[in-house]
Backbone bond lengths (Angstrom), bond angles and torsions (degrees), N, CA, C in turn:
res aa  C-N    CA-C-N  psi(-1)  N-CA   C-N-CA  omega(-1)  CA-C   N-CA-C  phi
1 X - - - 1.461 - - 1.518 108.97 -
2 X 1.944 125.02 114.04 0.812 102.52 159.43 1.410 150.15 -73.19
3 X 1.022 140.58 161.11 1.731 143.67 -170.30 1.400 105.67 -119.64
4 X 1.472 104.58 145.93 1.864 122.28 -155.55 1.336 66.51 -120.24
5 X 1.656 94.67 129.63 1.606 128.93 135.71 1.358 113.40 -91.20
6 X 1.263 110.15 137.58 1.158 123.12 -174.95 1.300 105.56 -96.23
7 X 1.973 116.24 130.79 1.259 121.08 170.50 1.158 123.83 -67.58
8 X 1.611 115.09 155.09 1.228 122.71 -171.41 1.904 111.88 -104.49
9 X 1.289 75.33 3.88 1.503 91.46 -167.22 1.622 125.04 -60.59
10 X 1.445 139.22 133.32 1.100 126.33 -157.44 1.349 104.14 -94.98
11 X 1.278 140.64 150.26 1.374 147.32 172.51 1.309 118.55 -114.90
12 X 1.551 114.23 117.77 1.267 133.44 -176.95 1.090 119.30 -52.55
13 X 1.743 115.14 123.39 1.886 112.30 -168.46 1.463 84.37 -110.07
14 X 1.528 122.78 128.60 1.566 128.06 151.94 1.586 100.89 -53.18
15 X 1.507 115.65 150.79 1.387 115.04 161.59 1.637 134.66 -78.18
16 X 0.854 137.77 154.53 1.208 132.87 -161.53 2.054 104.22 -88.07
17 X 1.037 104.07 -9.22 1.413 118.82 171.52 1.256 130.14 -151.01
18 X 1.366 136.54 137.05 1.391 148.78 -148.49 2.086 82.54 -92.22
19 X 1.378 95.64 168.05 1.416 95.69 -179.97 2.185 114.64 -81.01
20 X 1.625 82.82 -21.13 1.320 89.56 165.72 1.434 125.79 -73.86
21 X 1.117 114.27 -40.40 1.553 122.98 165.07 1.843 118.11 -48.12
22 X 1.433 86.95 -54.84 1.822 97.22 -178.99 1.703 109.15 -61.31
23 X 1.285 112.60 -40.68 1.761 112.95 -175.61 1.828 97.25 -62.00
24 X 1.257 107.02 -46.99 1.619 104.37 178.17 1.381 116.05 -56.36
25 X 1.237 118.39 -65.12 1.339 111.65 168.22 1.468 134.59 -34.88
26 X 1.025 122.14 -55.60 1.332 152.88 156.89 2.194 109.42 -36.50
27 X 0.943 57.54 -58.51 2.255 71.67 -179.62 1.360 101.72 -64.73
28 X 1.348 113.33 -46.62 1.501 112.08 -147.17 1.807 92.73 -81.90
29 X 1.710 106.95 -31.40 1.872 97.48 -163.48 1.648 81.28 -89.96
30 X 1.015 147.65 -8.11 1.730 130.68 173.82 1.566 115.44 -79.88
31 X 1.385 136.99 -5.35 1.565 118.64 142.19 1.363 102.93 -102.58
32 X 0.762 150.21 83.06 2.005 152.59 19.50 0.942 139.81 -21.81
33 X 1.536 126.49 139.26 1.837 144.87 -178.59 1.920 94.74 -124.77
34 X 1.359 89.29 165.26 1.102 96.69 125.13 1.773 99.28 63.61
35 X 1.646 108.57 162.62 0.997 84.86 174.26 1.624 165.65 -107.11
36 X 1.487 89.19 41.95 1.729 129.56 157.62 1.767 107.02 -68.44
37 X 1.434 113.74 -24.29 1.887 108.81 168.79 1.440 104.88 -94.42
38 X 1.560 122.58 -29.91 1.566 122.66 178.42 1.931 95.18 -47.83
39 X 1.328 113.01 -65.41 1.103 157.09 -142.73 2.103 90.15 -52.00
40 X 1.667 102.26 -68.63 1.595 106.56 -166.15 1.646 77.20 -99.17
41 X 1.449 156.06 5.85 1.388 111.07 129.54 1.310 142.32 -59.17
42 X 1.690 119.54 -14.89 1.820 125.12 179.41 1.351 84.86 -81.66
43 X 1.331 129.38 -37.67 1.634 105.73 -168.43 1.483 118.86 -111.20
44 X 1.556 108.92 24.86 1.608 102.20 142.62 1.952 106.61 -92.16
45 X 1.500 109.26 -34.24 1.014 116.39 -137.35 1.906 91.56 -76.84
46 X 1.291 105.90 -16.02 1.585 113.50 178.10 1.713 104.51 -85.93
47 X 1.591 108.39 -43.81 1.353 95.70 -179.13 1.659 110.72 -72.20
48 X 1.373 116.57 -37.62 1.341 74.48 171.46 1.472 149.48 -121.47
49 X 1.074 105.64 35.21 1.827 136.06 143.66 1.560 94.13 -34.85
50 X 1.661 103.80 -66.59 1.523 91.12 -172.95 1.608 130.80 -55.51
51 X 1.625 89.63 -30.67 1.826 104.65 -172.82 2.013 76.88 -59.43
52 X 0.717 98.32 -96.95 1.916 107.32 -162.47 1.261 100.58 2.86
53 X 0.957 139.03 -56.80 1.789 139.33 -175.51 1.168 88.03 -68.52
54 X 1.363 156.94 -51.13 2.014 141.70 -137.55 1.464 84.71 -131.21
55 X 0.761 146.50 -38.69 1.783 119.41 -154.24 1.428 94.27 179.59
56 X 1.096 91.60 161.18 1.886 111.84 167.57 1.505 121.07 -77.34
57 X 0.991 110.00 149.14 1.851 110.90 -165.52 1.433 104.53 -53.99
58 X 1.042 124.96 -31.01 2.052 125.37 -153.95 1.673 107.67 -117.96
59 X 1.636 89.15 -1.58 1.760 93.62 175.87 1.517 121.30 -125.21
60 X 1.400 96.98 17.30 1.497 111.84 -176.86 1.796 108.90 -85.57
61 X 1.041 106.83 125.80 1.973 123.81 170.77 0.847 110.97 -48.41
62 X 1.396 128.43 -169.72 1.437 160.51 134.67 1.110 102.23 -47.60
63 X 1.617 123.02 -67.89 1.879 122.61 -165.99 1.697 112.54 -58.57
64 X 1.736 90.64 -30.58 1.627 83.81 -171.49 2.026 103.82 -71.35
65 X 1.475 135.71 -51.68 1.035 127.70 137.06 1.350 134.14 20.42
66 X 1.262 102.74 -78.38 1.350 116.84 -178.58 1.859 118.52 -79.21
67 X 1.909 99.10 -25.16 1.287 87.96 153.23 1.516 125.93 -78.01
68 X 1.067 90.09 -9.29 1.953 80.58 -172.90 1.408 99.25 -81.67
69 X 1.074 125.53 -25.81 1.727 122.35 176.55 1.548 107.99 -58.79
70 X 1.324 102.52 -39.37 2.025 112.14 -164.32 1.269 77.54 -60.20
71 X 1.901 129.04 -80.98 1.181 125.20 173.12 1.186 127.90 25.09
72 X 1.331 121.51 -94.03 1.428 152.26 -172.99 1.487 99.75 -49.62
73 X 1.243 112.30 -59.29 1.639 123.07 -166.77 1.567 82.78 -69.53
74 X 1.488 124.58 -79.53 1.709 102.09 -167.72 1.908 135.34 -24.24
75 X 1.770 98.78 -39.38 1.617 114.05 160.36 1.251 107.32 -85.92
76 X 1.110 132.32 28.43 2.189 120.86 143.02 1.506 92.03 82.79
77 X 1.383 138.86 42.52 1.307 147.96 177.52 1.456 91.26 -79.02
78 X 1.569 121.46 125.26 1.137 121.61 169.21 1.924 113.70 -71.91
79 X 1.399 106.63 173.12 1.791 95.54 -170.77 1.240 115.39 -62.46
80 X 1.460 97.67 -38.07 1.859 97.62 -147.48 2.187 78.47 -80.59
81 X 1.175 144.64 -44.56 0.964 144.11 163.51 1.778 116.74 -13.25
82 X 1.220 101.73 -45.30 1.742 113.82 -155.49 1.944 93.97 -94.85
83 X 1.606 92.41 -41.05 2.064 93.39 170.34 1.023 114.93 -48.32
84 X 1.655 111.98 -58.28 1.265 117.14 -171.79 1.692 113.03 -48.45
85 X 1.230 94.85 -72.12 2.011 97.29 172.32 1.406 93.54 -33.65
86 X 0.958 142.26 -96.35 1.166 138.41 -125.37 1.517 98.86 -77.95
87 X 1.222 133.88 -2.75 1.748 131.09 153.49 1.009 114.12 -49.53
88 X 1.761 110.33 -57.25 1.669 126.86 -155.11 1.534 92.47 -63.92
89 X 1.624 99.44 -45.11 1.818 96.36 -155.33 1.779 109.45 -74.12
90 X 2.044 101.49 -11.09 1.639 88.11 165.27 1.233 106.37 -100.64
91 X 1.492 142.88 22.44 1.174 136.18 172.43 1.399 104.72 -100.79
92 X 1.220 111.67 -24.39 1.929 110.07 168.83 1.184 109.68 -61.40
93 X 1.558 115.20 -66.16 1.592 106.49 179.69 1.664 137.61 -65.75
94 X 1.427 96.80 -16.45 1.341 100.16 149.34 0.977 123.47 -57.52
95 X 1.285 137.00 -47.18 1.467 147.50 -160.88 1.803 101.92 -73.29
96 X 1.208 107.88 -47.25 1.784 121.70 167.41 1.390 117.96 -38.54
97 X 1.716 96.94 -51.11 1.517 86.08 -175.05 1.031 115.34 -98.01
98 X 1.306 128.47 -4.50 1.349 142.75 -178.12 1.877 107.93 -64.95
99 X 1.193 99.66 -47.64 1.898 121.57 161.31 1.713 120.81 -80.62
100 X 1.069 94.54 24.04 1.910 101.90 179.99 1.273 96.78 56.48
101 X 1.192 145.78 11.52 2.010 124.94 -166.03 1.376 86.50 -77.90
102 X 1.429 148.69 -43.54 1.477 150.68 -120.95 1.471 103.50 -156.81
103 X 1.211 124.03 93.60 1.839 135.77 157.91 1.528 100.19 -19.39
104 X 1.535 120.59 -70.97 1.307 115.93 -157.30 1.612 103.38 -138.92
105 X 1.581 128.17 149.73 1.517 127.99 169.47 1.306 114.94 -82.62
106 X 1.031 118.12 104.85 2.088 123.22 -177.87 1.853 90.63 -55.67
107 X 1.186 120.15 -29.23 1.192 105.58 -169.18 1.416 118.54 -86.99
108 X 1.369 123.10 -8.13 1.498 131.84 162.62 1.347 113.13 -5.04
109 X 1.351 125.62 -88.59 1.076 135.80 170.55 1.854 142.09 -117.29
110 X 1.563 67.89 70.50 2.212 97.73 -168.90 2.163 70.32 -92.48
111 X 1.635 75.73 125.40 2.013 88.11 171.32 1.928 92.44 -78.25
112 X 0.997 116.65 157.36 1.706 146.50 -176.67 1.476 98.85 -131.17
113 X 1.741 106.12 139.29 1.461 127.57 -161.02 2.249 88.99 -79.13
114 X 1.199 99.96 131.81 1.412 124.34 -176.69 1.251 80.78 -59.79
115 X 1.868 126.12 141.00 1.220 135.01 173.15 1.824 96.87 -113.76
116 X 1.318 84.29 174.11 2.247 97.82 171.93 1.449 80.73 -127.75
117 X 1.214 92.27 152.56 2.131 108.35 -173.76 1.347 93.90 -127.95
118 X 1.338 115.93 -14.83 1.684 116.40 160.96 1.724 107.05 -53.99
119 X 1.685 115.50 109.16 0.914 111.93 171.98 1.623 123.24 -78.16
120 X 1.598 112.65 122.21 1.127 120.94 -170.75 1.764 115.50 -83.42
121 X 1.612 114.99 -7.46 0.941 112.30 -157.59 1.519 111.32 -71.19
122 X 1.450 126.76 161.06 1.702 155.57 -171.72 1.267 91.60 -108.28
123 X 1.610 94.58 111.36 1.535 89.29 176.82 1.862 83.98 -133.63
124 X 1.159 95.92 176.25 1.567 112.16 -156.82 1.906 104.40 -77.33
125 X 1.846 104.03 136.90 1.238 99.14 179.05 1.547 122.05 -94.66
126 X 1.409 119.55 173.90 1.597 102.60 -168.49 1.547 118.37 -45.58
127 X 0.949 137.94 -23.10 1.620 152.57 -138.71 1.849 84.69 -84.23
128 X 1.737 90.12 -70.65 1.660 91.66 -169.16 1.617 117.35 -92.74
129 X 1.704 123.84 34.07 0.916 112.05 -174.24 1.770 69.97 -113.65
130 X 1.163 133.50 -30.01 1.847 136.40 170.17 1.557 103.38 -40.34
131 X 1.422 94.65 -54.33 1.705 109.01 -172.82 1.709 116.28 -43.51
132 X 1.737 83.71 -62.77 1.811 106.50 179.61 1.420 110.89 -30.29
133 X 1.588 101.46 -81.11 1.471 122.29 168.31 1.957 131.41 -7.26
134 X 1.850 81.14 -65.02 1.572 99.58 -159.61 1.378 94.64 -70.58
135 X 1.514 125.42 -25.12 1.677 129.37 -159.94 1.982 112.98 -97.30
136 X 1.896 99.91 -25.80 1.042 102.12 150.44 1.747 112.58 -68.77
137 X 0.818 153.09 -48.65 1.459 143.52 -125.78 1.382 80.50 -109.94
138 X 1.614 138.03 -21.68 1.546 113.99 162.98 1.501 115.11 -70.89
139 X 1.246 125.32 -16.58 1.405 110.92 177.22 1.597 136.85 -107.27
140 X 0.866 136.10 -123.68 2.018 119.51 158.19 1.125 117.65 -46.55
141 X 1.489 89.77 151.82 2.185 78.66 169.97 1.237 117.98 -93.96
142 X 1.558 110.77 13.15 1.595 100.75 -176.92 1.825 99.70 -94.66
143 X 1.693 106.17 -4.50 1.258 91.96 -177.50 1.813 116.60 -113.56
144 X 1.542 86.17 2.25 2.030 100.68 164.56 1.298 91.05 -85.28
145 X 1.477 141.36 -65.59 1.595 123.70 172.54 1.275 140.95 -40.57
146 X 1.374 119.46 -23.60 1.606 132.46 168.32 1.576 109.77 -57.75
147 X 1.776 99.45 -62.13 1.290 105.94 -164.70 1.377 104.33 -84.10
148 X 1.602 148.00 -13.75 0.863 137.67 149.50 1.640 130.79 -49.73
149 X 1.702 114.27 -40.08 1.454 118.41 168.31 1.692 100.86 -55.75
150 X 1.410 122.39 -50.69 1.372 130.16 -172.45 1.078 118.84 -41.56
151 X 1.592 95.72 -52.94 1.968 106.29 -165.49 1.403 119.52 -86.64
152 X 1.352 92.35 -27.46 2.020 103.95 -148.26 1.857 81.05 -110.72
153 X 1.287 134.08 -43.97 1.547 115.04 -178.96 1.329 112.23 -100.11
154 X 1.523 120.01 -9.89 1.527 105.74 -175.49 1.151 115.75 91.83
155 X 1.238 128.88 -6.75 1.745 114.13 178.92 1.850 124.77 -80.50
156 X 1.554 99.03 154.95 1.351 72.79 -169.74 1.861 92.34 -99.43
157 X 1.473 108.81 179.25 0.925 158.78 -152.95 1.578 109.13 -35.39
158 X 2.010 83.49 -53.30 1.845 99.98 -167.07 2.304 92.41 -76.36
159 X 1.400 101.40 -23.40 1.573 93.08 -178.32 1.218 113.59 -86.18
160 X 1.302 113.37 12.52 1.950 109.42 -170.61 1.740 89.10 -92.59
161 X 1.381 100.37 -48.91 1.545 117.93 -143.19 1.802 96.33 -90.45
162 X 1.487 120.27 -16.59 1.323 132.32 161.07 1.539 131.48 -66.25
163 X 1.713 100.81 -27.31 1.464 111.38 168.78 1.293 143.68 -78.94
164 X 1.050 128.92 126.39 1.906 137.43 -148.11 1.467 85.81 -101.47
165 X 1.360 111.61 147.82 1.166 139.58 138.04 1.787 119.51 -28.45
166 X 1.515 136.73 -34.78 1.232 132.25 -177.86 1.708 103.22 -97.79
167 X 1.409 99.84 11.51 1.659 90.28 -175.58 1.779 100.10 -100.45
168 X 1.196 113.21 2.78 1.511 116.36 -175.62 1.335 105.72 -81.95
169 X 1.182 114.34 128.67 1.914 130.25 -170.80 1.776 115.46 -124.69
170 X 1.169 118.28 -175.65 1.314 121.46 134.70 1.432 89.72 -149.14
171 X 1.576 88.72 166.05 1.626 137.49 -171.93 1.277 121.50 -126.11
172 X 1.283 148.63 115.01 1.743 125.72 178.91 1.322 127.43 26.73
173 X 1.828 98.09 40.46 1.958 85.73 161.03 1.498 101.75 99.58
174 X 1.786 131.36 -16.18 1.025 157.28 130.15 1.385 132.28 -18.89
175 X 1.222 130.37 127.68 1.384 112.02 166.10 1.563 91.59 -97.65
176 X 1.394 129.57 160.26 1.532 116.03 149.79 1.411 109.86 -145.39
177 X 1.406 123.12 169.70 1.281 111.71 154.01 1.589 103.56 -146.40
178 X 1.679 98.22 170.98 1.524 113.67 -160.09 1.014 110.87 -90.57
179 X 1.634 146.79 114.99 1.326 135.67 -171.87 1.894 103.66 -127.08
180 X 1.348 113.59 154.64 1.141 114.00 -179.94 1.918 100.98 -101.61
181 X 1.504 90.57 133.69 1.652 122.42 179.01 1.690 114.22 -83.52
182 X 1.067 106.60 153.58 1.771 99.28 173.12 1.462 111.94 -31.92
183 X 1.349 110.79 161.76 1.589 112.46 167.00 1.584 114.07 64.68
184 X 1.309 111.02 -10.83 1.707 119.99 165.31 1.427 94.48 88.61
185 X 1.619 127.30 38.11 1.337 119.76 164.43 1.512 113.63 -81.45
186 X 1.626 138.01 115.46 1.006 138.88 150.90 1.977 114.25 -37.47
187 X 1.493 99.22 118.54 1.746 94.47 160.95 1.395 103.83 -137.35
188 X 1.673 96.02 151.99 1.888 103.64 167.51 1.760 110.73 -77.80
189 X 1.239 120.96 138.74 1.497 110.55 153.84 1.083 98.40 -142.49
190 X 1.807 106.85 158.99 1.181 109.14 168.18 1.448 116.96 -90.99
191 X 1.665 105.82 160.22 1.427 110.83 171.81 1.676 126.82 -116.86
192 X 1.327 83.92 139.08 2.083 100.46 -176.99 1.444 92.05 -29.38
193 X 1.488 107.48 148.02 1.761 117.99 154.49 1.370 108.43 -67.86
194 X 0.756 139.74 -14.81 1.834 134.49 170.27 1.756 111.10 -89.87
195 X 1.284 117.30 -42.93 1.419 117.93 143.29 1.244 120.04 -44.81
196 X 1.226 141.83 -85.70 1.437 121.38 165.33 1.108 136.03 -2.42
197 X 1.458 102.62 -77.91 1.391 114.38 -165.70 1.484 100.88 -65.97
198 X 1.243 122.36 -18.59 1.613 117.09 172.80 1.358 117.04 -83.27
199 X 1.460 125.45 -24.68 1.510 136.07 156.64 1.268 114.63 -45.88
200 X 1.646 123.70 -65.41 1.318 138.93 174.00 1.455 112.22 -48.60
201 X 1.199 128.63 -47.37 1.746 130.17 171.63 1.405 98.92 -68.80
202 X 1.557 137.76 -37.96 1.332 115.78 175.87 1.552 132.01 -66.43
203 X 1.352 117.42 -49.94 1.111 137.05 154.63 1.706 113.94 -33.41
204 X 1.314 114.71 -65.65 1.479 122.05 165.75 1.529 97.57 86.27
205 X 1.320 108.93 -111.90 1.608 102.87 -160.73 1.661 79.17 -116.12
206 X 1.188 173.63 13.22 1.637 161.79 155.73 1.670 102.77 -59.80
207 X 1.162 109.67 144.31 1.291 148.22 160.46 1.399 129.82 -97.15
208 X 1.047 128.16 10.93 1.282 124.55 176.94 2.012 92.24 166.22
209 X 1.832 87.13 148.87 1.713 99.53 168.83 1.301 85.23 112.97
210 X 1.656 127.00 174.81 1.269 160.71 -154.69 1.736 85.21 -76.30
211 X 1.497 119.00 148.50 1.020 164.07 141.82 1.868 105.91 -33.27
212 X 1.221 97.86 -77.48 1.281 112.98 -176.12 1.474 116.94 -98.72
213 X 1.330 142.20 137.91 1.533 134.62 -174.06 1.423 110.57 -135.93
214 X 1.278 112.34 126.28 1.556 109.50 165.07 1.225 124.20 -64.81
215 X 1.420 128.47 162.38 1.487 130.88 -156.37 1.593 99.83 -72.52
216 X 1.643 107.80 -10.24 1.430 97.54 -172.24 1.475 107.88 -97.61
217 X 1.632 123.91 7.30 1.251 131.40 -172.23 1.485 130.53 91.11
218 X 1.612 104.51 -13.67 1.272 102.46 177.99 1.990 112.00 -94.18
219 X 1.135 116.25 -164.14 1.391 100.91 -171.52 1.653 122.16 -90.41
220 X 0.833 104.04 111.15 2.070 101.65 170.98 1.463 120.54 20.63
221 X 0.579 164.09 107.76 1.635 149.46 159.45 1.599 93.61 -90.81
222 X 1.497 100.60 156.79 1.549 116.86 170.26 1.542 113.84 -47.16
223 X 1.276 123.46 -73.64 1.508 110.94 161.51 1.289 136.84 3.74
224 X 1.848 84.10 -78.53 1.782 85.31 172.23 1.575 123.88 -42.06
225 X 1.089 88.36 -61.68 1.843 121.47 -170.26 1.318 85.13 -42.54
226 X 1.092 142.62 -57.99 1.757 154.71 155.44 1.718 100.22 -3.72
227 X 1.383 86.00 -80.46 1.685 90.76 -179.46 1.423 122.97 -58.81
228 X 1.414 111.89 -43.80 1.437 98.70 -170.89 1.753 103.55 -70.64
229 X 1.179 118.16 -34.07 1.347 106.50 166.19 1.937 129.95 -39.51
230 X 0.979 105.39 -48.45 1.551 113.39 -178.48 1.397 94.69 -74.78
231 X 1.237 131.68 -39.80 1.171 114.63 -166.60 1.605 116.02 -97.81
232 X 1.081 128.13 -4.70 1.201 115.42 131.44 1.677 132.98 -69.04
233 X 1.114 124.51 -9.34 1.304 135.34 174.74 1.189 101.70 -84.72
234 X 1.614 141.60 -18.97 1.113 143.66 -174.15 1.798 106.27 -77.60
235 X 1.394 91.52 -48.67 1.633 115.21 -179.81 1.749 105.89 -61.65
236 X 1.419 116.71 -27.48 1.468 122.56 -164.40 1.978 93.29 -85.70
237 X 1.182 99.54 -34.86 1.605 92.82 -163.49 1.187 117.93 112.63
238 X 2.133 120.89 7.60 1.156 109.17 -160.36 2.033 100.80 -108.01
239 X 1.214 100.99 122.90 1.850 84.53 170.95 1.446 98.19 -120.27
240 X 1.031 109.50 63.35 1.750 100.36 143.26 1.836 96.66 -95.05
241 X 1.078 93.87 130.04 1.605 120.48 173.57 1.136 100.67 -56.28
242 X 1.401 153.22 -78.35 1.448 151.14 -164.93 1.683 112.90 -92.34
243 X 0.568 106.71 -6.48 1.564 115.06 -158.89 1.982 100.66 -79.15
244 X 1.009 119.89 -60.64 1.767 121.79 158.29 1.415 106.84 -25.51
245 X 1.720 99.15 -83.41 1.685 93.04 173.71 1.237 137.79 -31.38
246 X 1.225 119.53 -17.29 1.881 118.48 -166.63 1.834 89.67 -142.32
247 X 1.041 124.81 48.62 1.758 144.06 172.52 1.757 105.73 -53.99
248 X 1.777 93.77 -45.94 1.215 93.56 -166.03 1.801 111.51 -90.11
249 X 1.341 118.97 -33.42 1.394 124.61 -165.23 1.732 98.12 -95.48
250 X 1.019 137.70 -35.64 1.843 134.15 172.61 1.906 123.89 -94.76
251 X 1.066 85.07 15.72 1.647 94.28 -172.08 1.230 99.55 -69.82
252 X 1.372 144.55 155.53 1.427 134.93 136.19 1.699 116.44 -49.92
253 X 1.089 104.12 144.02 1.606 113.60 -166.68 1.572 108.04 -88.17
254 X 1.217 157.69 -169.72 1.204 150.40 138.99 1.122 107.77 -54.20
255 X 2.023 127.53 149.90 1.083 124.62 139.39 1.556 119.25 -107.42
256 X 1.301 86.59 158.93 1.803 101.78 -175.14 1.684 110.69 -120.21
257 X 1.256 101.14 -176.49 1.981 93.65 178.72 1.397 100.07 -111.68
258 X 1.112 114.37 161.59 1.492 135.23 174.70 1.045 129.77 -48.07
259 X 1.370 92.16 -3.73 2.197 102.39 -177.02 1.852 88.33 -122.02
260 X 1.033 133.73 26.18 1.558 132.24 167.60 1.619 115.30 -87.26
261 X 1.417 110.26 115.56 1.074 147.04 -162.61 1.900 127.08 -105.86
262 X 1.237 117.43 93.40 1.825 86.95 162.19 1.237 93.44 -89.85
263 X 1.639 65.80 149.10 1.863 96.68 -179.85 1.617 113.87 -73.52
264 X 1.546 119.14 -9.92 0.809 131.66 -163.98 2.218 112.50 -80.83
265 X 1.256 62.57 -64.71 2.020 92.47 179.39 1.516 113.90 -106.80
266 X 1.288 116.50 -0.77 1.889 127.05 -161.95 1.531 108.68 14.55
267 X 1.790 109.18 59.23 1.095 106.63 169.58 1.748 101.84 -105.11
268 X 1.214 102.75 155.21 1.789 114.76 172.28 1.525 124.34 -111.54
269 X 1.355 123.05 111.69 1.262 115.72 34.98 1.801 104.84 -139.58
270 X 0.937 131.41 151.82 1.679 116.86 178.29 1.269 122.97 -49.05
271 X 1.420 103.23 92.02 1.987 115.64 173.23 1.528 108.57 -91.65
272 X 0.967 110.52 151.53 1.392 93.52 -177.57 1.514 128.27 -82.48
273 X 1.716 110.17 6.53 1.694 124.71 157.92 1.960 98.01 -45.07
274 X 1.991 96.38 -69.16 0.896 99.97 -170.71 1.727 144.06 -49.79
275 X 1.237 75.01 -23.27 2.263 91.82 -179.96 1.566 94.91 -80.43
276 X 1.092 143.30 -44.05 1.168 163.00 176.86 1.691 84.57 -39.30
277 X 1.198 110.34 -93.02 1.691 123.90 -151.93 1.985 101.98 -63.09
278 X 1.480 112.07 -27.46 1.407 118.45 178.24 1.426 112.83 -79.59
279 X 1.411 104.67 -42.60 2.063 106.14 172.33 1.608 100.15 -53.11
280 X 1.367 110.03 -56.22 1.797 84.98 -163.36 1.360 108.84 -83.18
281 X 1.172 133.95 -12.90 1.145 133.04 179.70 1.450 136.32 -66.82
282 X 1.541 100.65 -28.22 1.532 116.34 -167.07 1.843 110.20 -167.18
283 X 0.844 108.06 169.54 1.660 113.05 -162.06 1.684 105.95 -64.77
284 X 1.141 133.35 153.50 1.360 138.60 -178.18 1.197 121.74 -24.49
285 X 1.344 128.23 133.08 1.200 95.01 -173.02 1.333 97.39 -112.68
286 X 1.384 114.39 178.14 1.319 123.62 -172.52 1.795 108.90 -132.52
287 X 1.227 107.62 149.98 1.525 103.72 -172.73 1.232 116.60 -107.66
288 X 1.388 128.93 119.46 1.539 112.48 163.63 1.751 139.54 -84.99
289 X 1.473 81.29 6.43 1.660 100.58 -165.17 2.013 106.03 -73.71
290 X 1.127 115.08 146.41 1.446 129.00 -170.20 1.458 106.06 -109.52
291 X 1.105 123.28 119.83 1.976 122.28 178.49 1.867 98.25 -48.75
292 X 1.765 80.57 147.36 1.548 86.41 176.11 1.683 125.42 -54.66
293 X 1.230 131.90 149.45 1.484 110.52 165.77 1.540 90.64 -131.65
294 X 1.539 91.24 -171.23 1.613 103.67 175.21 1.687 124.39 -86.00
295 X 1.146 108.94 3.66 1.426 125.12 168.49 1.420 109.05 -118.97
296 X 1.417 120.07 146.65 1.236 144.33 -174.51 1.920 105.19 -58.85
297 X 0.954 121.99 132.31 1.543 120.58 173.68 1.650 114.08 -72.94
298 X 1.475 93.33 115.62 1.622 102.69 171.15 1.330 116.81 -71.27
């Protein structure tokens, strides 16, 4: 019986990118941070997975393009989902030819699915944004503080879970803290006294590090924050499907009456732009305004 020796021999792997391809890649995700580079890395890194099966990154058409769009839509890719890809993938080749790597962009004129900017989203009404609240504040305090930054200041998600512990201040009588905005703009805002005091129980006795911590110690990511959201909404009784997630930006806002006043600026009515621009601007302000009722204010 003969017996196989096994070769030792090495077998030549082609690369998965030309050096011209890699400098493009490379160029195009380095003016990006943050997570606007997380963001057009899933959607080079999906488009070109696909190129690898159909074509090579720098020799791909228009048709191939436009198949990768059909693509997306065949797997239940929502619209504004499939635009976006197909932004990044004409903002790469722009970027190509813009640096001589690439004569011309095949993606020039790949048509993109017509969007509505009318936001359709269900976001939670006063009843169950009460609900949210009262059911967070029975359980951890890192998860009465989440949904309090959410609900009660409006931030979204990536700025809750972005904020450190040394960015917490006061200002005129203020608590605030410093969170980074799209585009990596630093802003001050202030925070609700019930926010606070739910910050301060989360934090506990630490001095420095993330705000918020995953069970494994490192810091929150949006995701998470994802989950623990629904799943306290599960605990609240609330199933609107989207509606948790976006607590802070679709909620109904407070109403006030027509004679509501800061005493500060006597502007109407307290949005939270406005508390924002009046906290740092000028001394505390104070409100004289009364919640709406069903009778006229005496």
């Amino acid at each position: 019986m003969a017996t196989t020796i096994p070769s030792t021999a090495l077998v030549p792997v082609a690369p998965v990118f030309t050096n011209t391809e890699r400098l493009a890649l490379a160029g195009f995700l380095a003016g990006y941070t943050g997570l606007t580079r997380q963001a057009y890395e899933l959607d080079l890194r999906q488009f070109v997975g696909w190129c690898q099966q159909q074509v090579h990154l720098f020799q791909a058409r228009r048709a191939d393009i436009e198949l990768f769009a059909r693509d997306l839509e065949a797997r239940g890719r929502a619209r504004a989902t499939i635009t976006r890809r197909l932004c990044t993938v004409a903002g790469f080749y722009r970027y190509a030819v813009e640096e001589e790597l690439l004569e011309h962009s095949p993606a020039a004129h790949v048509r993109r699915p017509r969007l509505d900017y009318e936001s359709h989203a269900t976001g939670l009404d006063r009843n169950e944004l009460g609900a949210l609240l009262v059911t967070a504040g029975l359980g951890p305090p890192g998860e009465h503080a989440l949904i309090s930054l959410l609900a009660l200041n409006g931030l979204r998600v990536s700025e809750a879970t972005g904020a450190d512990i040394e960015a917490l201040g006061a200002a005129r009588g203020h608590r605030t803290l410093v969170i980074t905005r799209k585009g990596g703009k630093a802003v001050t805002i202030p925070l609700a006294p019930r926010t606070a005091r739910a910050v301060d129980l989360a934090i506990s006795e630490r001095t420095e590090g993330p705000i918020f911590l995953a069970p494994d110690g490192r810091r929150l990511d949006r995701h998470g924050a994802g989950r623990l959201v629904r799943r306290i909404a599960r605990r609240a009784g609330i199933t609107n499907p989207s509606g948790p997630t976006r607590c802070g930006m679709h909620s109904s806002p407070p109403r006030w009456t027509q004679e509501s006043r800061c005493e500060t600026c006597r502007k109407p009515p307290p949005t939270p732009i406005h508390v924002r621009q009046c906290v740092m601007t000028a001394p505390a302000p104070r409100w004289t305004a009364m919640p709406l009722t069903s009778s006229p204010p005496m």
